[in-house]
N, CA, C and O atoms as CSV, one atom per row, in Angstrom:
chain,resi,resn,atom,element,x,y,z
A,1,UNK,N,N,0.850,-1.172,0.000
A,1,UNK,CA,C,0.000,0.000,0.000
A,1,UNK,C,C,0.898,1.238,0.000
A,1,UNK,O,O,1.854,1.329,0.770
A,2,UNK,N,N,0.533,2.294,-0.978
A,2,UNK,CA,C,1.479,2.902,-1.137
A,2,UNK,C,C,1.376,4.118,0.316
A,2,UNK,O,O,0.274,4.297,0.834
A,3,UNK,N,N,2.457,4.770,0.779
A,3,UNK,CA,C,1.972,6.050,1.700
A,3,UNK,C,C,1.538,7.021,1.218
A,3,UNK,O,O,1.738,7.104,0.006
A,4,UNK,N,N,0.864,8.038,1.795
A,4,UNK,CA,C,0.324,8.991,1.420
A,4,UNK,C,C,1.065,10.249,2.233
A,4,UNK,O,O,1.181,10.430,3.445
A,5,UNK,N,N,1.296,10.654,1.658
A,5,UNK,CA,C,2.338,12.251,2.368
A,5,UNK,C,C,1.712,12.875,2.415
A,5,UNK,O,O,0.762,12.888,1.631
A,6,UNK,N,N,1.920,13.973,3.596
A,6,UNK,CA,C,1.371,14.924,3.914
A,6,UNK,C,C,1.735,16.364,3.004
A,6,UNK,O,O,2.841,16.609,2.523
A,7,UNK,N,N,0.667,17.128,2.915
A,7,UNK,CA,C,1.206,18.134,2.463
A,7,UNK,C,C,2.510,18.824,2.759
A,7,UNK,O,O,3.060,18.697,3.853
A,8,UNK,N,N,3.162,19.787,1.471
A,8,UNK,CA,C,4.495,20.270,2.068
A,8,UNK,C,C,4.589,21.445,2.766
A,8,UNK,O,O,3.842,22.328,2.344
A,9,UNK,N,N,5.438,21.795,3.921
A,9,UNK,CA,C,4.712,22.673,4.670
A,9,UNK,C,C,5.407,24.135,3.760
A,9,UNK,O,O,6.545,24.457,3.419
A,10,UNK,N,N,4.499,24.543,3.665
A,10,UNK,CA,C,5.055,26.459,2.782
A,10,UNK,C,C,6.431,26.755,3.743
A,10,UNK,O,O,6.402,26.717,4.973
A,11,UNK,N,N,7.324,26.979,3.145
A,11,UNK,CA,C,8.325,27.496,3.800
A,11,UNK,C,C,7.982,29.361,4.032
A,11,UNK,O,O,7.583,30.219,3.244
A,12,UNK,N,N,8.346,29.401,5.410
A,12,UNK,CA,C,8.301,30.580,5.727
A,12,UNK,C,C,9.178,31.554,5.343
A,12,UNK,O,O,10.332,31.141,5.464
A,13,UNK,N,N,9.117,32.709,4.918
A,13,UNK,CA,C,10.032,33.650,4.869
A,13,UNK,C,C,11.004,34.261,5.917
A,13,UNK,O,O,10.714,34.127,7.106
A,14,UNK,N,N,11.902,34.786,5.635
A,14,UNK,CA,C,12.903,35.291,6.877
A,14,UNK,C,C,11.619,36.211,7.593
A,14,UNK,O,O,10.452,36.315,7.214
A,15,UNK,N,N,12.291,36.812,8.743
A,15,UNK,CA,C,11.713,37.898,9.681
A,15,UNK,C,C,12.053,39.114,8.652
A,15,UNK,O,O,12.956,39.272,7.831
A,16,UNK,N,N,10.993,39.866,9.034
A,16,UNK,CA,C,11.796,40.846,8.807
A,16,UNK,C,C,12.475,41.900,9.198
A,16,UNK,O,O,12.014,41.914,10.339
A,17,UNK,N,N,13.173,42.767,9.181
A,17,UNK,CA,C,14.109,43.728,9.543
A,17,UNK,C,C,13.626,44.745,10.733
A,17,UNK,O,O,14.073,44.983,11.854
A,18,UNK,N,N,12.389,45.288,9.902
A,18,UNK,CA,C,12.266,46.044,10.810
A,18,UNK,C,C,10.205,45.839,10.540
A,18,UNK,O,O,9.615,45.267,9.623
A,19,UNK,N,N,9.555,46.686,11.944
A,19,UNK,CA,C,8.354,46.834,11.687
A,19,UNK,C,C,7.715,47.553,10.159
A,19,UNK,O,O,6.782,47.101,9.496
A,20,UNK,N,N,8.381,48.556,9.921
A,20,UNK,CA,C,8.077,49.414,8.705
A,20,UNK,C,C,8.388,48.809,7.567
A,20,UNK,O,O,7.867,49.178,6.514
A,21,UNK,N,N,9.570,47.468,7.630
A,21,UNK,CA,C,9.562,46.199,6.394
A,21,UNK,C,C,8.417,45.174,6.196
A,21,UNK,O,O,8.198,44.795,5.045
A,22,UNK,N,N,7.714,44.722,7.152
A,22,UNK,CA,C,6.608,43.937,7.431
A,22,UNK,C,C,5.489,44.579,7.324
A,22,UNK,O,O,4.459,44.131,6.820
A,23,UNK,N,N,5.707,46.060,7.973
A,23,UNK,CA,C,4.293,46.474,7.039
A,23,UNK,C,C,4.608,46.416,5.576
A,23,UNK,O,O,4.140,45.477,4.933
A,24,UNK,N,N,5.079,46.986,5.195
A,24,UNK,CA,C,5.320,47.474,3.504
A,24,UNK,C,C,4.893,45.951,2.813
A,24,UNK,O,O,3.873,45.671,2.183
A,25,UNK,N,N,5.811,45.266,3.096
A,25,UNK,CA,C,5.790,43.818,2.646
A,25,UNK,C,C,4.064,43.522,2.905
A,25,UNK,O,O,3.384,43.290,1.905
A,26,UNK,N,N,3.472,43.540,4.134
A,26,UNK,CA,C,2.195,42.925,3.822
A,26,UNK,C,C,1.427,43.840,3.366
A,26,UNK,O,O,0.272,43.419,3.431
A,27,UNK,N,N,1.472,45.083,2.850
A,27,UNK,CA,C,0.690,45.905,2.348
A,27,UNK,C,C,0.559,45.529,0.459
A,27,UNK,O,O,-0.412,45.604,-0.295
A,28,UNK,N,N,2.051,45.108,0.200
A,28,UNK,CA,C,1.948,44.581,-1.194
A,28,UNK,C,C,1.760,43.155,-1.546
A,28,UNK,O,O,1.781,42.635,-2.661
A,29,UNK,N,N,1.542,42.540,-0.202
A,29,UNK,CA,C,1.060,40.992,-0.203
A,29,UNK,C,C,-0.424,41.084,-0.571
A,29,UNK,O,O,-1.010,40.286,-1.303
A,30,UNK,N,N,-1.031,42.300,0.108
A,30,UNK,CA,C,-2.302,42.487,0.337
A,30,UNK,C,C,-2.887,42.562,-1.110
A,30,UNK,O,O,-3.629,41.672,-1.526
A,31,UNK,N,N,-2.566,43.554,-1.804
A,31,UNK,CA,C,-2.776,44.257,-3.080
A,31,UNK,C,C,-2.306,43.002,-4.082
A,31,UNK,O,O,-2.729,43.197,-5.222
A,32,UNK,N,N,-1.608,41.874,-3.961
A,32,UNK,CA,C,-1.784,41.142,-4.629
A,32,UNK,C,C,-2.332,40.018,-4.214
A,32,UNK,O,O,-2.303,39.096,-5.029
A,33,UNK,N,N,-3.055,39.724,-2.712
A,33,UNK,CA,C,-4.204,38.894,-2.800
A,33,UNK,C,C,-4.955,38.695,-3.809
A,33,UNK,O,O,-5.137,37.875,-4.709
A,34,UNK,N,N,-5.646,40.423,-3.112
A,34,UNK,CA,C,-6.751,41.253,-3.510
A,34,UNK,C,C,-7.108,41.445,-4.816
A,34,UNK,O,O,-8.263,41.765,-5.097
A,35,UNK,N,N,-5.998,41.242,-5.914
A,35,UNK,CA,C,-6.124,41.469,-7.527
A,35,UNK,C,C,-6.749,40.332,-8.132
A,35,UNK,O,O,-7.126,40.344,-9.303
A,36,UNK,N,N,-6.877,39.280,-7.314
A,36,UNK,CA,C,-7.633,38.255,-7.591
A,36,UNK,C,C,-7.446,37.305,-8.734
A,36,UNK,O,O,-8.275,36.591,-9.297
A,37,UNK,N,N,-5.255,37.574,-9.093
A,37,UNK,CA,C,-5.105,36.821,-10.284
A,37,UNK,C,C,-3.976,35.781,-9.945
A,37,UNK,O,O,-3.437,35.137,-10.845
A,38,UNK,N,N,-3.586,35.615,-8.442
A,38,UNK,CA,C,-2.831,34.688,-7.863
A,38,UNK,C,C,-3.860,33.213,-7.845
A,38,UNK,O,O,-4.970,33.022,-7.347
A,39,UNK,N,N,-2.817,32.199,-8.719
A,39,UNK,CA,C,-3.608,30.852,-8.624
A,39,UNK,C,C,-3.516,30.457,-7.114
A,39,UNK,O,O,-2.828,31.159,-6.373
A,40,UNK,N,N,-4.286,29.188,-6.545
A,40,UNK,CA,C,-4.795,29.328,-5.515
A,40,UNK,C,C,-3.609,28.911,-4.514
A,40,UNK,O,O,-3.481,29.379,-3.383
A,41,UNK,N,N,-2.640,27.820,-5.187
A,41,UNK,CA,C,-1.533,27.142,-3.946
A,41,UNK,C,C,-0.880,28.999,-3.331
A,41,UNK,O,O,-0.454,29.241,-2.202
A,42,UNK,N,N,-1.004,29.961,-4.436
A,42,UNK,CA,C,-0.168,31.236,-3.828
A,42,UNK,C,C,-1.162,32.101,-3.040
A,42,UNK,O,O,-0.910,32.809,-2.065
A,43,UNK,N,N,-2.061,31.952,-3.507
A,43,UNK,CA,C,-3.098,32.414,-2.322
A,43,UNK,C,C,-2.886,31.941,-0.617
A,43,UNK,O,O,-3.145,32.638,0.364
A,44,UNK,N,N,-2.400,30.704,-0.637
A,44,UNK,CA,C,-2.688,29.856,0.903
A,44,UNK,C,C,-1.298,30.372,1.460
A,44,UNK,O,O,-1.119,30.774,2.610
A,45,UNK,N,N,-0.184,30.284,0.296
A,45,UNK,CA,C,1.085,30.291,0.967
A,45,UNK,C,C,1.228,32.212,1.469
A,45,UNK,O,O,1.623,32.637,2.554
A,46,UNK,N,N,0.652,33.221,-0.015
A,46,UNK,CA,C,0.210,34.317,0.208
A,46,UNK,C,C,-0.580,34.854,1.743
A,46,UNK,O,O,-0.270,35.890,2.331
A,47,UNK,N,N,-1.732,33.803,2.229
A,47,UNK,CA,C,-1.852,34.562,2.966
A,47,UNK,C,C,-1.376,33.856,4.780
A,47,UNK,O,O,-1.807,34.151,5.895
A,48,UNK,N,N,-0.108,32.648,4.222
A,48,UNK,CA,C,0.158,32.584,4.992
A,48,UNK,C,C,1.304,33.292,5.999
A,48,UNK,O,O,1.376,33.327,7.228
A,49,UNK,N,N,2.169,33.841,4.946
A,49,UNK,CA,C,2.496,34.965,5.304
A,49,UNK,C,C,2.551,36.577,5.546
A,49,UNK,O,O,3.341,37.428,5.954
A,50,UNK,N,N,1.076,36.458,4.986
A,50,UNK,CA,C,0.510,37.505,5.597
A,50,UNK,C,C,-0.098,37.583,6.828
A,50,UNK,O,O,-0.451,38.660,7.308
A,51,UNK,N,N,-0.290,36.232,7.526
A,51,UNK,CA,C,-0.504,35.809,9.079
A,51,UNK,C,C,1.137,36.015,10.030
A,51,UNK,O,O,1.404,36.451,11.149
A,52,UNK,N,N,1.892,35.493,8.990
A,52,UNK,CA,C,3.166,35.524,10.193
A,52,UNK,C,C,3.379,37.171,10.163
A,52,UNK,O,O,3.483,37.805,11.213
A,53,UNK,N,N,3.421,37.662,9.147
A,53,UNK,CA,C,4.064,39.766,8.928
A,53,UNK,C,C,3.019,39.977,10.275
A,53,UNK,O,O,3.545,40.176,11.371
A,54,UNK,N,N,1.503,39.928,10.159
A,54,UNK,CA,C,0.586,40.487,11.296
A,54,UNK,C,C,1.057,40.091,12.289
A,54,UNK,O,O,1.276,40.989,13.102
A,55,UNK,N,N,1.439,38.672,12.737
A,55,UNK,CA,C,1.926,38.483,14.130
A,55,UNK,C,C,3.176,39.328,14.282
A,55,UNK,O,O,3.154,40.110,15.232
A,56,UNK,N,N,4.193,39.316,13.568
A,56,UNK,CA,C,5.379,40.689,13.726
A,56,UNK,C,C,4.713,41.689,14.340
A,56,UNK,O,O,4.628,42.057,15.511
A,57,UNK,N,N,4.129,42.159,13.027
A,57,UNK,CA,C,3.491,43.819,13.671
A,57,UNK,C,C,2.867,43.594,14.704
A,57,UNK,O,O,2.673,44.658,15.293
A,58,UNK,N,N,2.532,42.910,15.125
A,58,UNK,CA,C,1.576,43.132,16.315
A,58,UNK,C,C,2.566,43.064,17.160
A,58,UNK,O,O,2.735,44.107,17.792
A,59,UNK,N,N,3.367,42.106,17.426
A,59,UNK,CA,C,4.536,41.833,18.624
A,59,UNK,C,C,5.230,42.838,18.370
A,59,UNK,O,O,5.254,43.425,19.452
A,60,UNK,N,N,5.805,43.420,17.665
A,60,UNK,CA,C,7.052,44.771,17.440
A,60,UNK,C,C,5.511,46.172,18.613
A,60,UNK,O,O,5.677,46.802,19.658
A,61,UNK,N,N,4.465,46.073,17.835
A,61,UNK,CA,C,3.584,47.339,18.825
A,61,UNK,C,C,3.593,47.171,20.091
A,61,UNK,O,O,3.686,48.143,20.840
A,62,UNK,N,N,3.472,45.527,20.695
A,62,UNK,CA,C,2.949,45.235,21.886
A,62,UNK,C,C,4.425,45.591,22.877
A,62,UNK,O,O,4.283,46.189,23.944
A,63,UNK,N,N,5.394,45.288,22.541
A,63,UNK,CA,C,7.076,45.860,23.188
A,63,UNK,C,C,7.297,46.973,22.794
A,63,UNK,O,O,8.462,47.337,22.956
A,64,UNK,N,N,6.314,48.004,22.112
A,64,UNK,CA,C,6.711,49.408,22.179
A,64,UNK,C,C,5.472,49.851,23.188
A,64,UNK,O,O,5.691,51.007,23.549
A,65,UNK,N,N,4.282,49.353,23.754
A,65,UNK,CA,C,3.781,49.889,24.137
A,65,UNK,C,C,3.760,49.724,25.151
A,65,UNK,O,O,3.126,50.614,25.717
A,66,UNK,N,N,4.289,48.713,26.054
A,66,UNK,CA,C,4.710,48.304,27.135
A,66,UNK,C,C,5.802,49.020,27.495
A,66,UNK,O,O,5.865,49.441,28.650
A,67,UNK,N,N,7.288,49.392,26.180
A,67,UNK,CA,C,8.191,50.508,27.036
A,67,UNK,C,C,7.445,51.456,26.921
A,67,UNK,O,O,7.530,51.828,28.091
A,68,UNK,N,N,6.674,52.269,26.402
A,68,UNK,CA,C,5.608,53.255,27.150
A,68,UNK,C,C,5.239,53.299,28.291
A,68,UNK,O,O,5.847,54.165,28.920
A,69,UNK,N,N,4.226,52.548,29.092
A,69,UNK,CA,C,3.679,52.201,30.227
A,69,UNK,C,C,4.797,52.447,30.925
A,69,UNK,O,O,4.809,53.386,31.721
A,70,UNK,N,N,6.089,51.516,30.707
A,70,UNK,CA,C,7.103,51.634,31.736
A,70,UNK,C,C,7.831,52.778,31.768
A,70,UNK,O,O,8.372,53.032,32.844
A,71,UNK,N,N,8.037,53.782,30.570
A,71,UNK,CA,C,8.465,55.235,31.351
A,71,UNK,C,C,7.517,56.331,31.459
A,71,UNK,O,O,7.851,57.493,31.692
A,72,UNK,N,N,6.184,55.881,31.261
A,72,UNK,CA,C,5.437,56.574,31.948
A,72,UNK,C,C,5.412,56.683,33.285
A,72,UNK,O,O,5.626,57.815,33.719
A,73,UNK,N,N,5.162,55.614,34.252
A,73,UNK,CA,C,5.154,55.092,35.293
A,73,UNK,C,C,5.964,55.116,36.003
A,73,UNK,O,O,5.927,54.635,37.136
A,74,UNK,N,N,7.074,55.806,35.384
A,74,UNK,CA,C,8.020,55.571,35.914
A,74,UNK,C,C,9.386,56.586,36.128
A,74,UNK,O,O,10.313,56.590,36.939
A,75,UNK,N,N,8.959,57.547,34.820
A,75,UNK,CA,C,9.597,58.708,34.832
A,75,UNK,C,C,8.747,60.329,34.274
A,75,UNK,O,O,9.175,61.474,34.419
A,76,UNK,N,N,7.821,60.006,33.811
A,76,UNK,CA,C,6.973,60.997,33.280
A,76,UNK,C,C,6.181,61.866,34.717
A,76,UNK,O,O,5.083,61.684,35.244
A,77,UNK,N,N,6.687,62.311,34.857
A,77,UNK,CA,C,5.416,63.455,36.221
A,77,UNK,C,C,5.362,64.784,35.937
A,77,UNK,O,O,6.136,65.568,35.389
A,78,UNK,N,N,4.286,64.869,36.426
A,78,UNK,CA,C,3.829,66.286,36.519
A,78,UNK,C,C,5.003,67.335,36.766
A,78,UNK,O,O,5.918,67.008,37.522
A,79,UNK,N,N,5.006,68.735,36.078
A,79,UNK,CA,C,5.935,69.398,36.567
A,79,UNK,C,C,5.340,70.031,38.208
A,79,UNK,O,O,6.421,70.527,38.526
A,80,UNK,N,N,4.903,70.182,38.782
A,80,UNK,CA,C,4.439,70.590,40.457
A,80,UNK,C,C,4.998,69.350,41.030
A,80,UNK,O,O,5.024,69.853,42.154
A,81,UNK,N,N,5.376,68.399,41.195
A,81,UNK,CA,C,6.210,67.170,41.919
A,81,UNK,C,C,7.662,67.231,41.599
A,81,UNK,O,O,8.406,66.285,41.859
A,82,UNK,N,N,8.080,68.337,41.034
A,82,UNK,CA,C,9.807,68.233,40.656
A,82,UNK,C,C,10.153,69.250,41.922
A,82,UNK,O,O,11.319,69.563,42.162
């Protein structure tokens, strides 16, 4: 009986560099979803890295907004307390 293999897994792309590379990058991932002339295996792999860029951006915001909180909290006061 012959085996049956599993699909191959889409290789992921590097990280990227910076937040403002991952946007850009999924902004022109987007626009070529969206044109609706990608056959379908590039669609899946398309918007599978358009899932990993969003998890970037989101993690690159969530450690800038947390060092916020922390020098708010921590060094930001009112000028009447100096």
């Amino acid at each position: 009986m012959p085996k049956v293999s599993a699909p191959a897994a889409t290789p992921s792309g590097p990280p990227p560099p910076s937040y403002e590379a991952a946007l850009e990058e999924l902004e022109q991932l987007v626009s070529r979803l969206e044109s609706g002339q990608l056959p379908l295996d590039q669609l899946l792999s398309g918007y599978q890295r358009g899932a990993q860029l969003l998890a970037f951006c989101r993690d690159k915001l969530a450690a800038v907004e947390n060092q916020i909180k922390v020098l708010e909290a921590g060094e930001l006061t009112p000028w009447a307390d100096a």
